[in-house]
C-alpha positions in Angstrom: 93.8 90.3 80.0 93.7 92.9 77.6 94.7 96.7 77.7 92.1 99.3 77.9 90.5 100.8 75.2 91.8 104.2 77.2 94.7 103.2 77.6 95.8 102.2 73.8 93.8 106.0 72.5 96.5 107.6 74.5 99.5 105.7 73.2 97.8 105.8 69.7 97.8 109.7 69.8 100.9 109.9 71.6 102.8 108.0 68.4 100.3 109.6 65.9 102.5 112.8 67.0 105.8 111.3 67.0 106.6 110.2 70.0 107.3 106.8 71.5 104.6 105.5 74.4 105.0 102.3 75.7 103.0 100.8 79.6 105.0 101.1 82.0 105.6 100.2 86.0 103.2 98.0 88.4 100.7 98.2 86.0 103.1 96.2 83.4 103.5 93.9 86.2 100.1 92.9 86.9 99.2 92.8 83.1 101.5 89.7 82.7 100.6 88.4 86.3 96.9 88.9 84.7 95.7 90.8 87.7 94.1 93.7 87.4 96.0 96.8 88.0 94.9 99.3 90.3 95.7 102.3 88.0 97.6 102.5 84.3 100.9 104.6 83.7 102.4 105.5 80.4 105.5 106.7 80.1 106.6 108.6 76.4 109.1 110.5 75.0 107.2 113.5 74.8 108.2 116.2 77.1 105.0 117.6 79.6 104.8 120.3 77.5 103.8 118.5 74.4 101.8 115.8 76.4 99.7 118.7 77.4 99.4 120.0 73.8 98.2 116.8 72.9 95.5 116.1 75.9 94.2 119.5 76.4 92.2 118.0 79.5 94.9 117.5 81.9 96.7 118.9 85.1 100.3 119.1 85.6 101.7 120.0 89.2 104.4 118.4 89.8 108.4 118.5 89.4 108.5 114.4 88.4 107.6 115.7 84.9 104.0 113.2 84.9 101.0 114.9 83.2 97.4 113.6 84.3 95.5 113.0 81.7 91.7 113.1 82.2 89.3 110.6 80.3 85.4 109.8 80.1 85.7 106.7 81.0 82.8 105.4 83.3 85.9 103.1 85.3 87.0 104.6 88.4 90.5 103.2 87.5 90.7 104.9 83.7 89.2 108.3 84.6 92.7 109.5 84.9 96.2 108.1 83.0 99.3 109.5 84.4 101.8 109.6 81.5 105.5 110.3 82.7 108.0 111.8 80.1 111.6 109.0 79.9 114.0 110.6 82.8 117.1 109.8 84.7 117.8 110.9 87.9 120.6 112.0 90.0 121.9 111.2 93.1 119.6 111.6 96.4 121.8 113.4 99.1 118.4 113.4 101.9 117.9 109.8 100.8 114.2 110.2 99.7 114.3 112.8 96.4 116.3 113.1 93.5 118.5 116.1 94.1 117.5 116.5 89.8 115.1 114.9 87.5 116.7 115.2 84.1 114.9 114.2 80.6 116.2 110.5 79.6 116.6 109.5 75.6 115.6 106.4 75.8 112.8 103.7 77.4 116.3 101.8 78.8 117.6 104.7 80.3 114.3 105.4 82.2 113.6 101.4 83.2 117.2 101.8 84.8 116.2 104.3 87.2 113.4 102.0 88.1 113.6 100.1 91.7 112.8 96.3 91.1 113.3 94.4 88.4 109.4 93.5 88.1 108.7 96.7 87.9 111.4 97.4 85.5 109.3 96.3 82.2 107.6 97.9 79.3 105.0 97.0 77.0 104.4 98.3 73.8 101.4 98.0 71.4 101.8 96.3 68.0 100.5 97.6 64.9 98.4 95.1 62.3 95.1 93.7 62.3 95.1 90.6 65.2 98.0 92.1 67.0 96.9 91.4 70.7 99.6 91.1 72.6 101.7 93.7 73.1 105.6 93.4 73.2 108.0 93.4 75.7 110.9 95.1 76.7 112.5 93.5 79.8 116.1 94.6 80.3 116.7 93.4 83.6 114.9 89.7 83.3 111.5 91.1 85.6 109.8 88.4 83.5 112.4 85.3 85.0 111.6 87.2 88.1 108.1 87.0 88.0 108.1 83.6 86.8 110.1 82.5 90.0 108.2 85.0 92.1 111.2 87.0 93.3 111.4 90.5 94.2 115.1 91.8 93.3 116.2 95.4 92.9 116.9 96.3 89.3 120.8 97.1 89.2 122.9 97.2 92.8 120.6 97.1 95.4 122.3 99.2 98.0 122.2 102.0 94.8 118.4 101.5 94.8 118.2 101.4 98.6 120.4 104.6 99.2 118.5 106.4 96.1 115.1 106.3 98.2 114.9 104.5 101.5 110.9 103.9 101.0 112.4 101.5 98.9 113.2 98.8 101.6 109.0 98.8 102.7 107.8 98.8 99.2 110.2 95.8 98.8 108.4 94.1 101.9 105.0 95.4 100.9 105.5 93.8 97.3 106.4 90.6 98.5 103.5 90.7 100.7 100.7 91.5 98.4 102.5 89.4 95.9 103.5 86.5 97.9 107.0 86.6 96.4 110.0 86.1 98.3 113.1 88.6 98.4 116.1 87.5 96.3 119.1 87.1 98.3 121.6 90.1 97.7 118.1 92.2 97.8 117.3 90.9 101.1 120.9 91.6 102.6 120.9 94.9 101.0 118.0 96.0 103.1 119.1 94.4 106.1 122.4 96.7 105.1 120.2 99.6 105.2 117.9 99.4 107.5 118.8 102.8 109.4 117.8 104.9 106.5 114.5 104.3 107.1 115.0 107.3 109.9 115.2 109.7 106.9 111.7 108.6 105.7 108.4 110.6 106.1 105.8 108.9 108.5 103.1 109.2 106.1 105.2 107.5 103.0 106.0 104.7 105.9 102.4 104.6 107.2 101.2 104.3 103.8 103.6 101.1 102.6 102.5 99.8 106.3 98.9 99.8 106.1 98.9 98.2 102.6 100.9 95.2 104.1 98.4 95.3 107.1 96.0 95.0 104.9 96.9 92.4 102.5 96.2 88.5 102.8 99.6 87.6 104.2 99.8 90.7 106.5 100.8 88.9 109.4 104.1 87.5 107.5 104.8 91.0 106.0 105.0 92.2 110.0 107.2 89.1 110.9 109.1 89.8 107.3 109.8 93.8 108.7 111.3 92.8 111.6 113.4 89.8 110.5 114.6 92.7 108.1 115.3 94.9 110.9 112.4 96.9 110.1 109.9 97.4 112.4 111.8 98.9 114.8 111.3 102.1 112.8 107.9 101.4 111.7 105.9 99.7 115.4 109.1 99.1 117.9 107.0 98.1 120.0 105.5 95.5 119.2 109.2 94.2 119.5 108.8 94.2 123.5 106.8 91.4 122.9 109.7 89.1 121.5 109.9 86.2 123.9 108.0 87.8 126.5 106.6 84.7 127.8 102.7 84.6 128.9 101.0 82.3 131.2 98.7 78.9 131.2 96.0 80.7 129.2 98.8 81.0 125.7 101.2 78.6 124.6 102.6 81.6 122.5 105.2 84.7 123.4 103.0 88.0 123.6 104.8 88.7 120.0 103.0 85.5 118.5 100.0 86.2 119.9 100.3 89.2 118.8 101.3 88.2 115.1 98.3 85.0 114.7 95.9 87.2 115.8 96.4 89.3 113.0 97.0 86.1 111.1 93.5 85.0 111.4 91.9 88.8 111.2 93.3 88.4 107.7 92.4 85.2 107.0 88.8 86.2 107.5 89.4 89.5 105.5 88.1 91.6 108.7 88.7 95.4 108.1 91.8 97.6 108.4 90.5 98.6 112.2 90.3 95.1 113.4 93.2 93.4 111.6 95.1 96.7 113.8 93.1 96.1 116.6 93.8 92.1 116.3 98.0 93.1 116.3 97.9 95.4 118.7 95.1 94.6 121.6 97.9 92.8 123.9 101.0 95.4 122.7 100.9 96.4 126.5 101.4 93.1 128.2 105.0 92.9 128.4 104.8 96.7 130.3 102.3 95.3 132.8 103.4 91.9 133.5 104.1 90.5 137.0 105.5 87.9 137.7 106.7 84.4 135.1 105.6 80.9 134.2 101.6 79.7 134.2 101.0 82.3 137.0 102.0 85.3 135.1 99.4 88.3 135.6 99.4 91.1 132.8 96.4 93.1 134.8 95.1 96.2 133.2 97.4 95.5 130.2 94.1 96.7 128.0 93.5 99.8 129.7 97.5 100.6 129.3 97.4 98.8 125.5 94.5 101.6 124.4 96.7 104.6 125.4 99.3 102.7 123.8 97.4 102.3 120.4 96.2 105.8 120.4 100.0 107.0 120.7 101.3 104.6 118.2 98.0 105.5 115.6 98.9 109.2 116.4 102.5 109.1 115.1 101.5 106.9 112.4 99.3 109.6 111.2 96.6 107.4 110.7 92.9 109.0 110.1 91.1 109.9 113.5 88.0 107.8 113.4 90.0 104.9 112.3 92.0 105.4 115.0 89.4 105.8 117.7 87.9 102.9 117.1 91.0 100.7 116.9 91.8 102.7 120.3 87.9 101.7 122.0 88.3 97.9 120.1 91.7 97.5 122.1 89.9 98.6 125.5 86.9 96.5 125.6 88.6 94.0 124.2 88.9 91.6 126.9 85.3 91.8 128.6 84.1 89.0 130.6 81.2 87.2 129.7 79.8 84.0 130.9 76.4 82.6 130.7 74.1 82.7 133.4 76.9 84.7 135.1 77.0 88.1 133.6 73.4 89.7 133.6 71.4 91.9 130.7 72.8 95.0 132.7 76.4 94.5 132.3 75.5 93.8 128.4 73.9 97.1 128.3 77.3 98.9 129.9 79.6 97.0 127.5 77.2 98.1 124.5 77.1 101.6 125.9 80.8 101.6 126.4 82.4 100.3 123.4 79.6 101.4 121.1 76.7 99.9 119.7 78.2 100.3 116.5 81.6 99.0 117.2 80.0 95.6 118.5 80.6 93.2 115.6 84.2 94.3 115.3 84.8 93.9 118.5 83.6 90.2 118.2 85.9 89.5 115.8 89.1 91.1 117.7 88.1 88.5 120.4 87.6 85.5 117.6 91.3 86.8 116.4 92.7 86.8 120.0 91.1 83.2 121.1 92.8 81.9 117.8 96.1 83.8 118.4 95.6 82.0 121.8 96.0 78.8 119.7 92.6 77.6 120.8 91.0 75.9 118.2 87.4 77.1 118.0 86.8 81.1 117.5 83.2 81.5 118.7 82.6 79.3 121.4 78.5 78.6 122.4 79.2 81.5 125.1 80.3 84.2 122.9 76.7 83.3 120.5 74.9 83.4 123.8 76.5 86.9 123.8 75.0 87.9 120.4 71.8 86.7 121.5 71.4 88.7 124.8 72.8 91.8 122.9 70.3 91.3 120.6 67.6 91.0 123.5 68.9 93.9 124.8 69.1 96.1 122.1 65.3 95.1 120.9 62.8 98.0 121.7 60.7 96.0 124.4 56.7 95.6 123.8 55.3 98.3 125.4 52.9 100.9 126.1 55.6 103.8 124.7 54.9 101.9 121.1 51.6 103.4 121.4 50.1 106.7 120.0 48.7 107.9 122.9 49.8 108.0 126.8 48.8 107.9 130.3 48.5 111.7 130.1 46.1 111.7 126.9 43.8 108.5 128.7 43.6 110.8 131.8 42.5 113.6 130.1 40.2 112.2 127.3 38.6 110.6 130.9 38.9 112.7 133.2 40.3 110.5 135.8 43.2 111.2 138.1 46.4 108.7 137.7 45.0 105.1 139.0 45.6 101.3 138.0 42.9 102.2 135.5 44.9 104.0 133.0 47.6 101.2 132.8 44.9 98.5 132.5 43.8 100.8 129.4 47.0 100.9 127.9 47.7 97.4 128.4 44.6 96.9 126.4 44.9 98.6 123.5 48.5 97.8 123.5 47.4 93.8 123.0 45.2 95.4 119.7 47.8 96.9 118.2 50.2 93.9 118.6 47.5 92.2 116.7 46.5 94.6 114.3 49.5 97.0 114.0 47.2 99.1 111.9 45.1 99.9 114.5 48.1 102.3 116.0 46.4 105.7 115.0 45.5 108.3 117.7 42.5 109.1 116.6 41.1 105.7 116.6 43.1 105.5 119.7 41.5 107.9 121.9 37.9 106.9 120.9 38.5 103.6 121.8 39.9 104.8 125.1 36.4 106.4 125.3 35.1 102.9 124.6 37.0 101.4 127.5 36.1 103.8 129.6 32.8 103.0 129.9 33.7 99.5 131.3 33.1 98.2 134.6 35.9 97.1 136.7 35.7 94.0 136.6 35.6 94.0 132.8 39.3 96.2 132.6 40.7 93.6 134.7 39.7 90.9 132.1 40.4 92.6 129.1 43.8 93.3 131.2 44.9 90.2 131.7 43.7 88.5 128.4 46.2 91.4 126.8 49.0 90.5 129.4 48.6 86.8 128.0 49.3 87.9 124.3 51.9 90.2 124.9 53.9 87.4 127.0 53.5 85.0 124.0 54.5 87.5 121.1 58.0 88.0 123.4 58.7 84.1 123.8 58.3 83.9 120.1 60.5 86.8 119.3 62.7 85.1 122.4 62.4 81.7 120.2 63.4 83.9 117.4 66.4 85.3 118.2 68.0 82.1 120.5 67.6 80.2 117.0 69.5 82.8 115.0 72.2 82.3 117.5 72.3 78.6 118.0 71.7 78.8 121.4 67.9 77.1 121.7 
């Protein structure tokens, strides 16, 4: 991988001026993993001031002394480069800001201040013709760290911890996303302090939550929060599900469940309102159960779990329409279906009920909960014989209302009063147009309604019939059709 064009023009100008640049951060980080970073940060020696003199297009709003600097690039990801002037900071009496953000002298004294030692590392462009790779400055060993796939804090860890308290999900959230493990004294630092967490913001929380939700491994980053002691100030309840023992339909604790289910939501890389749907659709059970062992009953735990899940979504902040579809997805989670016992109708209440839209999702919250269940097959032949009826369902029949004109326009263009004639009319021209679509014209229509008009009984009734014949063919294939793309023929 190789640093962007943008990137190197900035720390070019910034050093053309006098001033040291060097990459900084995660996006450091991910240069020498050779992923791709999400967004680029320099930091420099320059104070905002001259950054600003030096990049008239920016924006500067903030007291953490980082100008924006605005580019042309066409990539989403280099449009904007914050560069952050070296600084030190003091101590954090509410446990979240620096009570002072001073100016540092040097790159060391800024990586210092810095929370991990993976993120603790600097690169800086070499001069000559060839020079690729940049160099490295790596005071606290991030590289070893890296290598070994460790997250440890850079310095004492109960200092980094006690300086901002986000601290202790970002450490969870990196070894997540990263799939790194936490280095020992790191680990029992945050175990240590655990409490400050209290002192945190619900959106900073919710933020570091949702990326571990939505990572590969999200299911471990959950189990990793509350091993940590965690959770408890993140979801606590899906706690109350810790050895809360289920019946003869799981051979898992409601927590498990719980937990796989979101295991598999993420191993399928199903969206954020599943995968939350997926860990929270049976967060109610242990509330509602009655009663232990293979018997247990945990009756209208989805009607409790949805009010549940729209509490927990509210206090997490999280975006309404993301939360009211997690909130219907839990509900109608656990619909019954079973073929040739569950009719066309209660299809059409379920589709009306949890949304035509929210359909497939809700599919695959039931896939994640059979799999949770620690069944081995995630769409059985009932659920596809589900798809297939919806499909039926949801299918504008063939009929007369997909034709231009109406019982009202054949009784006035014949002057007739409403009789079996004017269906056997539109059954009529109904079986043209399914045969020549562009036949479908009012105009033409109505004159051939003259046409038909003119017909004896007896030859309606024919024409009626030969038309019933051809529209009962065109819906077995389209039946055909449909059973096949569902496996169920």
């Amino acid at each position: 991988m190789l640093i962007p064009k943008e990137v190197k023009s900035i720390i070019n100008k910034l050093e053309k001026a006098g001033f040291e640049a060097y990459v900084v951060g995660g996006c450091a980080r991910d240069f020498l993993q050779d992923r791709e970073p999400n967004d680029w940060d320099v930091t420099t020696s320059a104070v905002p001031e001259q950054i600003q003199k030096i990049f008239p297009d920016n924006f500067y709003e903030n007291r953490f002394l980082t100008v924006t600097v605005q580019t042309q690039s066409k990539d989403p990801k280099l449009k904007e480069i914050e560069i952050t002037t070296f600084r030190s900071e003091a101590k954090y009496s509410d446990k979240r800001h620096p009570d002072e953000i001073n100016f540092a002298q040097t790159l060391e004294e800024d990586l210092a201040r810095r929370d991990f030692t993976i993120n603790a590392i600097a690169l800086k462009l070499r001069k000559g013709v060839g020079a690729k790779s940049p160099e490295i400055i790596d005071p606290f060993s991030g590289q070893a760290d890296l290598k070994k796939k460790i997250v440890r804090a850079a310095g004492n860890p109960n200092d980094r911890f006690s300086e901002d308290a986000l601290r202790l999900m970002r450490a969870v959230r990196l070894a997540t996303v990263l799939k790194f493990s936490l280095e020992e004294k790191t680990r029992a630092a945050i175990v240590r302090n655990a409490p400050l967490l209290k002192l945190i913001s619900i959106e900073r929380i919710r933020d570091e939550f949702v990326k571990i939700i939505e990572s590969e491994k999200a299911a471990d980053g959950v189990e990793l929060l509350r091993r940590l002691g965690l959770l408890k100030y993140v979801v606590p309840e899906l706690e109350e599900g810790v050895g809360c023992g289920q019946n003869k339909h799981h051979i898992y604790d409601c927590y498990e469940h719980n937990l796989f289910s979101l295991k598999y939501a993420a191993t399928k890389n199903f969206n954020l309102a599943v995968r939350l749907a997926a860990l929270f659709h049976d967060i109610a059970k242990p509330r509602v159960k009655k009663g232990e062992g293979p018997e247990a009953t945990f009756y209208g735990h989805e009607i409790v779990g949805a009010r549940l899940t729209a509490k927990i979504l509210e206090r997490l902040r999280l975006p309404r329409d993301l939360s009211v579809k997690v909130v219907r997805l839990v509900r109608y989670h656990l619909f019954y279906y079973n073929v040739g016992e569950v009719g066309e109708s209660s299809v059409r209440r379920l589709l009306r009920n949890a949304g035509p839209e929210n359909i497939e999702e809700l599919l695959q919250v039931r896939y994640a909960d059979r799999i949770g269940s620690g069944v081995p097959k995630a769409e059985p032949y009932k659920l596809r014989h589900l798809r297939y009826l919806m499909a039926r369902v949801s299918t504008d029949p063939i009929s007369a209302k997909m034709l231009k004109v109406n019982g009202h326009d054949v009784m006035e263009i014949l002057k007739i009063s409403p009789s079996p004639k004017v269906g056997q009319i539109l059954d009529i021209l109904l079986g043209q147009i399914l045969e020549d679509p562009k036949k479908n014209k009012k105009e033409a229509l109505r004159k051939e309604v003259v046409r038909l008009g003119r017909l004896s009984d007896k030859e309606l009734d024919a024409l009626a019939r030969e038309a019933e014949k051809g529209k009962e063919q065109i819906e077995q294939k389209r039946d055909e059709m449909t059973k096949e793309k569902y496996w169920v023929t």
